[in-house]
C-alpha positions in Angstrom: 0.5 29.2 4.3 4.2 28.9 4.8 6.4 26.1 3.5 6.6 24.5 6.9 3.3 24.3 6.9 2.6 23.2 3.8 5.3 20.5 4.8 3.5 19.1 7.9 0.1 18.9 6.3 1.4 17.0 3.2 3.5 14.5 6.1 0.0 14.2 7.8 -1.4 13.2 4.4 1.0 10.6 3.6 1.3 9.3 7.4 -3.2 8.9 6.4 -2.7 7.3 3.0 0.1 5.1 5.2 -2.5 4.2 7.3 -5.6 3.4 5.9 -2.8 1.2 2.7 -1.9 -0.5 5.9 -5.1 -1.7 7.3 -6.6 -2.5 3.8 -3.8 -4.6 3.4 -3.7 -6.0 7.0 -8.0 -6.5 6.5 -7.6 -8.8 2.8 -5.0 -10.8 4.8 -7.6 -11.2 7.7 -9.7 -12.4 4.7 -7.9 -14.8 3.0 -7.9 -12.3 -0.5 -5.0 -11.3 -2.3 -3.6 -7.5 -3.1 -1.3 -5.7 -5.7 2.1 -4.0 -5.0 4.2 -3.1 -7.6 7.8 -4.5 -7.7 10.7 -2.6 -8.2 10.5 -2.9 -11.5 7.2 -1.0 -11.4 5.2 -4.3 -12.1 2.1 -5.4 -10.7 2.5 -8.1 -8.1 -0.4 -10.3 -6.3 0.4 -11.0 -3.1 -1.4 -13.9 -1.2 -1.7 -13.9 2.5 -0.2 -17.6 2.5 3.0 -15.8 1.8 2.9 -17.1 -2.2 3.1 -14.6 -5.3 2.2 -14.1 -9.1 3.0 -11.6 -11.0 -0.3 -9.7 -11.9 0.7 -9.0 -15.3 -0.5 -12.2 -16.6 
């Protein structure tokens, strides 16, 4: 397999992981539940669909 290759399957890999992150994500809102992110800090965030946060640390 050449690097190029290589290089497009691992884009289509990420572009899936993209994906399916987005509609978990977009499916919890739906729902009313909250999910994790990490900040910039590489902390654990909970994020509510009602736009309000807590840090997930606690």
């Amino acid at each position: 397999m050449t690097d190029d290759e290589m290089t497009k399957k691992s884009d289509e890999a990420f572009a899936a992981l993209q994906s399916a992150v987005s509609e978990a994500i977009d499916h919890k809102r739906r729902l009313g539940q909250y999910w994790v992110v990490a900040d910039a800090n590489g902390q654990p965030v909970k994020i509510y669909p009602e736009n309000s946060v807590d840090s997930a640390a606690e």
